[in-house]
C-alpha positions as CSV (number, residue, x, y, z in Angstrom):
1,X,4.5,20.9,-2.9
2,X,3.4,23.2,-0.2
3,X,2.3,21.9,3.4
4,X,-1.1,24.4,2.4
5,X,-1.4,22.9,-1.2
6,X,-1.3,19.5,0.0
7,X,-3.7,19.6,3.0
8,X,-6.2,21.2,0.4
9,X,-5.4,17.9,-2.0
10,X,-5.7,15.8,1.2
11,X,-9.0,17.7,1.9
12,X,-10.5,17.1,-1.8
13,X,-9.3,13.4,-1.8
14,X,-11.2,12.8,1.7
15,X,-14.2,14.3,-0.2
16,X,-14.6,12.2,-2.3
17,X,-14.1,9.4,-0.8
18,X,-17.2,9.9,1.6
19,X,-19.1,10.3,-1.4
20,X,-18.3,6.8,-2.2
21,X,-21.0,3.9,-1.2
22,X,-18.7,1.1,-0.1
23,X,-19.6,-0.9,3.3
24,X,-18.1,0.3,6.5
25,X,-15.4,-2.6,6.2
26,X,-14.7,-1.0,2.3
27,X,-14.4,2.4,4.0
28,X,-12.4,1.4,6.6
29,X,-9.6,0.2,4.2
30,X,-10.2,2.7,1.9
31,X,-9.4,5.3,4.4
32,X,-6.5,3.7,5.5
33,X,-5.0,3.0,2.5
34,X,-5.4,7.1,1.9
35,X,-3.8,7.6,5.3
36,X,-1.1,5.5,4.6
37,X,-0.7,7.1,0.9
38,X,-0.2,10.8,2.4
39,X,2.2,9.1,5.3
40,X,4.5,7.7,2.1
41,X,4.6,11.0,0.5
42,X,5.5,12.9,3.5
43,X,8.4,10.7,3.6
44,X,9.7,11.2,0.5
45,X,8.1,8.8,-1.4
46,X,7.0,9.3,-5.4
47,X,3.7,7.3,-5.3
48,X,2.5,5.9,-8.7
49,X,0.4,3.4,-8.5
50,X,-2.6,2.7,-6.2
51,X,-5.0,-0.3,-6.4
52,X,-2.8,-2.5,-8.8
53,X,-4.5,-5.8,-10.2
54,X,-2.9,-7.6,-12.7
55,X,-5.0,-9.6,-15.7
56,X,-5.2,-12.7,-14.9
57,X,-3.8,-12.9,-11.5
58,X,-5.5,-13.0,-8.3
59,X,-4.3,-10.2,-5.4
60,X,-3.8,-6.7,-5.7
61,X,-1.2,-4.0,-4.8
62,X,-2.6,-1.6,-2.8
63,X,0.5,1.0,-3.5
64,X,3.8,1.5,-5.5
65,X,6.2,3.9,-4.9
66,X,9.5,4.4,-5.6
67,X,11.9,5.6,-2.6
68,X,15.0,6.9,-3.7
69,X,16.3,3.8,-6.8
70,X,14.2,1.1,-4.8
71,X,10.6,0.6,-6.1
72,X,8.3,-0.3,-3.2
73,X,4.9,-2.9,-3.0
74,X,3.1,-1.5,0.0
75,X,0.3,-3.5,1.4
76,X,-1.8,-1.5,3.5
77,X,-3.8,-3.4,6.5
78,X,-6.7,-1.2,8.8
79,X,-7.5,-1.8,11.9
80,X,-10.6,0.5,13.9
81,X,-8.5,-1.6,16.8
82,X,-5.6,-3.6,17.2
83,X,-6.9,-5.1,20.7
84,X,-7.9,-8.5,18.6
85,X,-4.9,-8.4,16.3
86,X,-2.8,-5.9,15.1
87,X,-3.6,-4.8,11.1
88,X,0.1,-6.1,9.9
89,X,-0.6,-9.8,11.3
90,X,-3.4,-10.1,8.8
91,X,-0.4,-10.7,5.8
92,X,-0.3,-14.1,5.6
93,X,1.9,-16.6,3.6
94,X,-0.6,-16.5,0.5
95,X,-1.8,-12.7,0.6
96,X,2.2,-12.5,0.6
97,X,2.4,-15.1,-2.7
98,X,-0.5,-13.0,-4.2
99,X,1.7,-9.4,-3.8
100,X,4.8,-10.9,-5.1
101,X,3.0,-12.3,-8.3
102,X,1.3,-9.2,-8.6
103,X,4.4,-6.8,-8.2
104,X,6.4,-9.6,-10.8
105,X,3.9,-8.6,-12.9
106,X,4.0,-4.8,-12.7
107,X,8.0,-4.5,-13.1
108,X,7.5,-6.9,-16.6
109,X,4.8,-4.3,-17.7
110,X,6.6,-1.5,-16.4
111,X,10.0,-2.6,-17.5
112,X,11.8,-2.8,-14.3
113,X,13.0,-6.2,-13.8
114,X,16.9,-4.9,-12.7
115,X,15.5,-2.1,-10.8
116,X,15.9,-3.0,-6.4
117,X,12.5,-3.6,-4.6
118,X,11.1,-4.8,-1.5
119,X,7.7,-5.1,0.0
120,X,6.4,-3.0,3.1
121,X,3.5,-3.1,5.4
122,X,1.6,-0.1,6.9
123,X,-0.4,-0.5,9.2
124,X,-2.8,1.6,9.8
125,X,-5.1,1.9,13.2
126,X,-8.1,4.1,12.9
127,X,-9.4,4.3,17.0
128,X,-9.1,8.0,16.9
129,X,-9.5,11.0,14.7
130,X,-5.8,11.0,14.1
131,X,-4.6,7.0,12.4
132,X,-1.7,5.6,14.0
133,X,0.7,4.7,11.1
134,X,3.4,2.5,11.4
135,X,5.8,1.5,7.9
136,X,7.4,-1.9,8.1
137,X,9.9,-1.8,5.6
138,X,11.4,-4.7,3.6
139,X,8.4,-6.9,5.5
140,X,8.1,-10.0,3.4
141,X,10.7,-11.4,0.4
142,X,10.3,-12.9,-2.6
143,X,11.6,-16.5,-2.4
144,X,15.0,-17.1,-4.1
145,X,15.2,-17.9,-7.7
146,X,12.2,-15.8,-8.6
147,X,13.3,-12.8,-9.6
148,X,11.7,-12.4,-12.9
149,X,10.1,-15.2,-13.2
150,X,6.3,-15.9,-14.3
C-alpha cells in the first residue's frame, strides 16, 4: 500500500474515532490501540482481528496479527504519562490468564491450534502529539501443558 494511501486511511480512521462518545479514559485507549495498530502494520504485520471477545469468556484481545508463520495476541496498554507507571506494567498475572483463554479460544475458532504464537505488549504513551510506541515481543507465555486446551 502506498505511504499516501495509508496516511489518507490513517486520516479517515482518526475521523471517526473523534466522532465516537466514549469517556476520555475510552478515548485514551482507543487511540492507542489505533496507534499501536498502524505501528504493527508498518512493521510488516497482516492485522486481522481487533477487539476480540470470546462467548463466554471474560477478557478481550485487543489485536491479532500474524507476523511472518507466527500468529500474534497484542495487548495494547495507554498511558497520557508513564511518570506513575509505565502502560506495559498494568498486565498483570490475571489480565495475562484472561488473553491466553481468549487467544485459545480464537485459534479453536479460527483453526489454528499447530500454528506458532506468542503474546506482545505495546505500550503506548500519548504525552505529545506524536505516541511513543514501544513492541515487547513474546511478553507473557502460556503455561505449559495448555496448548489447546479449554
Amino acid at each position: 500500500m502506498s505511504h499516501l494511501w495509508s496516511k489518507l486511511i490513517q486520516a479517515a480512521s482518526q475521523a471517526v474515532l473523534h466522532r465516537q462518545k466514549l469517556t476520555p479514559e475510552a478515548m485514551a485507549g482507543r487511540q492507542g490501540e489505533e496507534a499501536a495498530y498502524w505501528h504493527l502494520r508498518d512493521q510488516g504485520f497482516i492485522m486481522v482481528e481487533r477487539n476480540y471477545r470470546p462467548a463466554g469468556l471474560r477478557g478481550e484481545i485487543d489485536l491479532i496479527g500474524w507476523e511472518g508463520e507466527t500468529l500474534v495476541f497484542v495487548e495494547v496498554k495507554t498511558r497520557h504519562s508513564s511518570v506513575v507507571r509505565a502502560p506495559e506494567a498494568a498486565v498483570d498475572r490475571r489480565k495475562e490468564g484472561h488473553v491466553i483463554a481468549a487467544a485459545r479460544d480464537y485459534r479453536r475458532q479460527a483453526r489454528c491450534l499447530e500454528a506458532p504464537f506468542r503474546f506482545d505488549i505495546v505500550s503506548v504513551e500519548m504525552a505529545s502529539d506524536v505516541p511513543q510506541i514501544q513492541h515487547f515481543r513474546d511478553a507473557f507465555r502460556q503455561p505449559p501443558g495448555r496448548a489447546g486446551s479449554g
